[in-house]
C-alpha positions in Angstrom: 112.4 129.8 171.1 112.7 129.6 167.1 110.8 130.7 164.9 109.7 128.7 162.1 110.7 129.5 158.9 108.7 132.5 156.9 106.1 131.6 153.8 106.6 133.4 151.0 104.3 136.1 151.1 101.3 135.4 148.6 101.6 138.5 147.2 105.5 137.5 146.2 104.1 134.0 145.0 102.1 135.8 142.5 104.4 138.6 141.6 106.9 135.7 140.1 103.9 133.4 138.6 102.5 136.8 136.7 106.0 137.1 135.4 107.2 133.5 134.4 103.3 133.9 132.4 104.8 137.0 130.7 108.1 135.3 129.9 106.2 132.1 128.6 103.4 134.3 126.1 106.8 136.5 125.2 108.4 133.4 123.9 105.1 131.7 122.5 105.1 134.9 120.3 107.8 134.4 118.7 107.5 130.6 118.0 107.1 129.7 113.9 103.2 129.2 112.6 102.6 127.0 110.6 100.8 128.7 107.3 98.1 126.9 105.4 99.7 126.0 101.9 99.2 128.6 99.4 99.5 126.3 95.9 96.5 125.1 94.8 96.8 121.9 95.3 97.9 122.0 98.7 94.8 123.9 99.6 92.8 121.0 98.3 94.5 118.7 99.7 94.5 120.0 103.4 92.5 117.7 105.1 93.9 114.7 103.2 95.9 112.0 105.0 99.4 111.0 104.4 98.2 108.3 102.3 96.8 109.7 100.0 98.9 112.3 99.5 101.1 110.5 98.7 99.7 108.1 96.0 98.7 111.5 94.2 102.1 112.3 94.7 103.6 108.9 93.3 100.9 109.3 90.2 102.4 112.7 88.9 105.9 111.4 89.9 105.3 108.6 87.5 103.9 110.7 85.2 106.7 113.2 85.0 108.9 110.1 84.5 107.0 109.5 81.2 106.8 112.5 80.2 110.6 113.4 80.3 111.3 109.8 78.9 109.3 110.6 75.7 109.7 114.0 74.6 107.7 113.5 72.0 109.0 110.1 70.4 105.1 108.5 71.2 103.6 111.3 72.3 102.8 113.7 69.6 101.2 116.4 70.7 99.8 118.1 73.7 96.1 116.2 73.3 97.2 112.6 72.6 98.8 113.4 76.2 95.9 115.2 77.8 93.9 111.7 76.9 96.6 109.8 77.8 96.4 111.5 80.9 92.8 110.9 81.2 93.1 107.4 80.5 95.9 107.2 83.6 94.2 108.8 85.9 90.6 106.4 85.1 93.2 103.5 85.4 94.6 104.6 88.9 92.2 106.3 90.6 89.0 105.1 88.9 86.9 103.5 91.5 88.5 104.1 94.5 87.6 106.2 97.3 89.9 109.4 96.1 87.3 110.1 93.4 85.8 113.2 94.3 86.9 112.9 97.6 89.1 116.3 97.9 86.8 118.8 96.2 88.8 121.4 94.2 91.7 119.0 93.8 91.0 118.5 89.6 90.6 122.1 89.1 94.0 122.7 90.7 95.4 120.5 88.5 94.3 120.9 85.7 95.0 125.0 86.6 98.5 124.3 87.3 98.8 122.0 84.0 97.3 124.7 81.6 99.2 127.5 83.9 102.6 125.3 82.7 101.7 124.1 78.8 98.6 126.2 78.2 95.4 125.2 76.0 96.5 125.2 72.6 97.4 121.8 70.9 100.6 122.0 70.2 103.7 119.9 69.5 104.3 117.3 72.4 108.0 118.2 72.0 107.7 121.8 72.4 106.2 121.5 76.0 107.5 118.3 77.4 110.4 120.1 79.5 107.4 122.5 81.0 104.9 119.9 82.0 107.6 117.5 83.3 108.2 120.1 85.6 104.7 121.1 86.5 104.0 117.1 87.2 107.0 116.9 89.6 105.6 120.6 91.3 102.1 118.9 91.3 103.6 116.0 93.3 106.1 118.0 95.7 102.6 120.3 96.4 100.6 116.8 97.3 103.2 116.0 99.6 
């Protein structure tokens, strides 16, 4: 008479399921995180959806555009673009549902603009190569 064929004992069953668990948190550890953004205007925008990130990101894309198309031929100086800007952003965004919708969002811009140009009024030309830039870093951050 055979005898049928041996189970596993259940103490080897669990002596290779504790360690495929321990190979498996091993290599979970070492898998990338993904970090919160750091720029300001990624932390505002967070929670937003792709959408609208990316009509934010379209808006200061456009208005890099003009900025680096100028350089100072209609724009002056730094205020007649800071109401120029103003003006845009009324005409975009102005009574749609982004108004207020990310809270913090206008103080990270505006942070980031006065972080690239600063406060003082000064010569549109003098500045238009810095806040190009900071336009197109607003957008990438939106995105």
């Amino acid at each position: 008479m055979q005898r049928p064929p041996r189970s596993p004992a259940a103490g080897e069953v669990m002596k290779h399921l504790l360690l495929v668990i321990a190979v498996l948190y091993v290599g979970y550890t070492f898998l990338p995180v993904a970090q919160p953004p750091v720029d300001p205007v990624g932390k505002a925008l967070v929670s937003a959806s792709r959408s609208d990130k990316e009509k934010i990101a379209q808006f200061y894309e456009a208005m890099a555009d003009v900025v680096e198309r100028d350089a100072g031929q209609r724009i002056p100086t730094l205020k007649v673009w800071r109401d120029m800007h103003q003006d845009a952003l009324g005409l975009a965004f102005g009574g749609t549902e982004l108004v207020g919708k990310y809270p913090g969002l206008d103080v990270a811009i505006d942070g980031e603009l006065v972080e690239a140009v600063g406060l003082d009024n000064v010569a549109f030309s003098q500045v238009s190569s810095k806040l190009a830039a900071a336009c197109r870093e607003i957008a990438a951050n939106a995105r």
